[in-house]
C-alpha positions as CSV (number, residue, x, y, z in Angstrom):
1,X,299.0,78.1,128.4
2,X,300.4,81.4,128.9
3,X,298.8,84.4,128.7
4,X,300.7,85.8,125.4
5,X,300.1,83.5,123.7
6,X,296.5,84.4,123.3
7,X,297.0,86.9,120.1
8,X,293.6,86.6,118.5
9,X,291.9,88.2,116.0
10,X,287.8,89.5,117.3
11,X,285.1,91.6,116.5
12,X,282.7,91.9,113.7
13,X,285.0,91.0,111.1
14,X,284.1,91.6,107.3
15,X,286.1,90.1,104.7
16,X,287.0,93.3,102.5
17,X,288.4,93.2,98.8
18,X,286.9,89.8,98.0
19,X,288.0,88.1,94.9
20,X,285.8,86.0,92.5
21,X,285.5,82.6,93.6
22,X,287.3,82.1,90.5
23,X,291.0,84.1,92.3
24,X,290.1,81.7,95.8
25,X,293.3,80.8,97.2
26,X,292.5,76.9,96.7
27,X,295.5,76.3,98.1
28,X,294.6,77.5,101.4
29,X,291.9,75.0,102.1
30,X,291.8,74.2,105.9
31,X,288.8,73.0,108.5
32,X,287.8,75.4,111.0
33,X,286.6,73.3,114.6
34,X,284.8,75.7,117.7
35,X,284.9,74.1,120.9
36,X,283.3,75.9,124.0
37,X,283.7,75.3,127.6
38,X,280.6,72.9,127.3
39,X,279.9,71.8,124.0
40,X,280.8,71.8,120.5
41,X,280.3,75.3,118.7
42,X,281.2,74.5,115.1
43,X,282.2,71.0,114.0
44,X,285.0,70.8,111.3
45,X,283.9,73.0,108.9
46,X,286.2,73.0,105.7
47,X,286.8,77.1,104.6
48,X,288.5,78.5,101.5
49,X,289.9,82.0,102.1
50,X,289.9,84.5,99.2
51,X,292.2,87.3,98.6
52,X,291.4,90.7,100.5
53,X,291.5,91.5,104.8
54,X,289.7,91.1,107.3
55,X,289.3,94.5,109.6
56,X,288.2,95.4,113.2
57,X,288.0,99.0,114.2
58,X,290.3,100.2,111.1
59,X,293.1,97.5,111.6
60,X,293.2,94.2,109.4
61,X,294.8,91.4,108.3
62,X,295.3,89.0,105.0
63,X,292.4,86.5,104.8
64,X,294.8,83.9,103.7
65,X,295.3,84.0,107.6
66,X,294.1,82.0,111.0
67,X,291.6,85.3,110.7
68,X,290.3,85.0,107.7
69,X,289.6,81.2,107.7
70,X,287.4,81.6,111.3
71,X,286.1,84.9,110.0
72,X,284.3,82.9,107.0
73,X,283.7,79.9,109.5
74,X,281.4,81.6,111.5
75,X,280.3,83.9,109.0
76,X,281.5,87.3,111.4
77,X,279.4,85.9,114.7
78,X,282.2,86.9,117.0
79,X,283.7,89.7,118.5
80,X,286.6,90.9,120.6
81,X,289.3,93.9,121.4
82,X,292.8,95.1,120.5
83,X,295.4,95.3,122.9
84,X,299.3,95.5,122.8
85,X,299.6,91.9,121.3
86,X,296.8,91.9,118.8
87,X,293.1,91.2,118.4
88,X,291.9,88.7,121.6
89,X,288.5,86.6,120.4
90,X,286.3,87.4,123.7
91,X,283.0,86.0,122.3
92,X,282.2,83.2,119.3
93,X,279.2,81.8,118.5
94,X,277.1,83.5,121.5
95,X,279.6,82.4,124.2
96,X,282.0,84.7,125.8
97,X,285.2,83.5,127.4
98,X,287.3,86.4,128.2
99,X,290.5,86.4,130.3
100,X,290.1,88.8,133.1
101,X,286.0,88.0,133.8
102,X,285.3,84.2,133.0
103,X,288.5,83.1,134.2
104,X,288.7,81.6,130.5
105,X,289.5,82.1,127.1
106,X,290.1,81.2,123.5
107,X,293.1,79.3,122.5
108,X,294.3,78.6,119.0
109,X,295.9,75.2,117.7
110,X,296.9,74.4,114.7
111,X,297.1,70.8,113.3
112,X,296.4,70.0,117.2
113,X,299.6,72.3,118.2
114,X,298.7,75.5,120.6
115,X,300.3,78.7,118.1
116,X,302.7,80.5,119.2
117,X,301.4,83.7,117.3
118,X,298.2,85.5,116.5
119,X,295.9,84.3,114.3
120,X,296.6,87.1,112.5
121,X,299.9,85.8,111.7
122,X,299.4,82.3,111.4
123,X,300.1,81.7,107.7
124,X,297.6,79.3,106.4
125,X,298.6,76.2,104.4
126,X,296.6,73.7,102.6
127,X,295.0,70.9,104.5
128,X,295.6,72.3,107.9
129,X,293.0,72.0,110.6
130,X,292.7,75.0,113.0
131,X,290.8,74.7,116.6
132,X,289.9,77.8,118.4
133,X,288.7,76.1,122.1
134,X,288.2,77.9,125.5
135,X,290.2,76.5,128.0
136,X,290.7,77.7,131.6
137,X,292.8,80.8,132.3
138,X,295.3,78.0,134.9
139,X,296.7,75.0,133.8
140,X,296.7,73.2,130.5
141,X,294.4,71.7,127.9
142,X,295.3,69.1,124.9
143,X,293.1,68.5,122.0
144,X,291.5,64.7,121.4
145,X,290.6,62.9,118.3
146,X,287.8,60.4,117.8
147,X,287.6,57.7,115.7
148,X,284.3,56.1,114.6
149,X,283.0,53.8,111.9
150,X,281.1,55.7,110.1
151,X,278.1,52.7,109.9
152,X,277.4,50.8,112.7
153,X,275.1,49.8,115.6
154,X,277.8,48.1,118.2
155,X,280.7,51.0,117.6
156,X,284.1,50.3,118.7
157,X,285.8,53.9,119.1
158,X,289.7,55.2,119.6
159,X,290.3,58.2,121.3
160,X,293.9,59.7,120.9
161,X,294.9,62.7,122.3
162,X,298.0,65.3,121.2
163,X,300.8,66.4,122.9
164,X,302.2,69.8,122.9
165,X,303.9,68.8,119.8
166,X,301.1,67.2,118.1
167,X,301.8,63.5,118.9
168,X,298.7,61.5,119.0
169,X,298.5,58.9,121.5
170,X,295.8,56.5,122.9
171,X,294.1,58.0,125.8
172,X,292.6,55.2,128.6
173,X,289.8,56.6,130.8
174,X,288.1,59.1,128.7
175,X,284.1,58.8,128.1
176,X,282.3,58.5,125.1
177,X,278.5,58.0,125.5
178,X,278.8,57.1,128.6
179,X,281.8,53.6,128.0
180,X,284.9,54.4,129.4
181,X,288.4,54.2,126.8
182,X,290.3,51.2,128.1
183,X,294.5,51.1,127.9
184,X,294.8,51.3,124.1
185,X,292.2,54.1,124.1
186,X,289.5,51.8,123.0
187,X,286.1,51.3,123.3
188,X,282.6,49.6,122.6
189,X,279.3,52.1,122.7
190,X,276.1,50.4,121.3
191,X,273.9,52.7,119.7
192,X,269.9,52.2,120.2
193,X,268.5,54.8,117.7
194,X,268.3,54.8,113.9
195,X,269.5,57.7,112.4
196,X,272.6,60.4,112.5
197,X,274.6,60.0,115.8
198,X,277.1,62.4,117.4
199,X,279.7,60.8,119.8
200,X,281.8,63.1,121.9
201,X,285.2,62.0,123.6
202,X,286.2,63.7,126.7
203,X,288.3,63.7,130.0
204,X,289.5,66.1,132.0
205,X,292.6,68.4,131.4
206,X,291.3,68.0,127.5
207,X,289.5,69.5,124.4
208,X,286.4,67.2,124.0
209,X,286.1,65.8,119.9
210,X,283.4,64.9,118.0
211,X,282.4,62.1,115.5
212,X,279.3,61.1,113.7
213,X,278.2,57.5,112.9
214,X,275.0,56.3,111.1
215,X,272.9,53.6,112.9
216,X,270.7,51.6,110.5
């Protein structure tokens, strides 16, 4: 992706001017999803901005914003600077990935599209789900979706991936637990141990997803 398009919002960010649950902008529910180089960050996490800003070194923005929805989804454990285009996210959730030293950094999509603005100006609507993901400074990256059954020991799991446009498609050769997608993006992963499970989907040139299955 190119460089300007990374206009994010960083830095110790406190929600200012908070409303009563009561005056929350209900219709700006969205899910909030952190993907680092290496592993997941912050699974979907559904957020409700309120009225008010978010600020970072006496500069702000409405919390009915890209900002104010990560600002409450990682409850202010990130941090960053201001340049000409806005705020750039350097470090979230302990890991830093910053442009110019990690040969990294955060991207934002939005309903699995890369923005074209700051998170500061991404409008938020109800529903939506935004991904902040570090990809590498060269070359491109595409989000993934995993499908699981939510119970089951013998899982047969779909992985699509998005275009630049959002278009989700079947993705052959990607891993999940170790089984690799065939043509129609399918595959079967038995699972050995009772309990809560996390699958990841991954391949290269993509953002790795996430999805939990109970094994009985």
């Amino acid at each position: 992706m190119h460089r300007k398009k990374l206009l994010a919002i960083g830095g110790a960010l406190a929600v200012a001017a908070v409303m009563p649950a009561a005056n929350a902008l209900a219709a700006t529910k969205v899910t909030v999803r952190i993907e680092g180089k290496n592993k997941t960050l912050l699974p979907a996490t559904a957020v409700t901005p309120h009225r008010g800003t978010v600020k970072m070194s006496g500069r702000g923005c409405p919390s009915a914003t890209g900002a104010g929805a990560v600002a409450l989804a990682v409850h202010g454990a990130w941090s960053g600077t201001w340049f000409s285009f806005g705020f750039e996210a350097t470090k979230i959730l302990g890991e830093t990935d910053n442009y110019s030293t990690t040969n990294s950094y955060w991207e934002l999509f939005v309903n699995n599209v890369a923005s074209q603005s700051g998170i500061c100006d991404v409008k938020l609507k109800r529903g939506e789900q935004i991904l902040f993901a570090a990809v590498p400074a060269t070359g491109t990256e595409f989000p993934l979706e995993l499908i699981a059954p939510r119970h089951a020991t013998a899982v047969r799991v779909t992985v699509k991936a998005f275009d630049a446009k959002g278009k989700a498609k079947p993705l052959a050769r990607a891993t999940v637990a170790g089984t690799t997608t065939d043509s129609n993006g399918t595959a079967t992963v038995t699972l050995t141990h009772a309990g809560k499970v996390t699958l990841t989907a991954a391949d290269k040139g993509y953002i790795r997803a996430e999805a939990q299955v109970r094994v009985s």
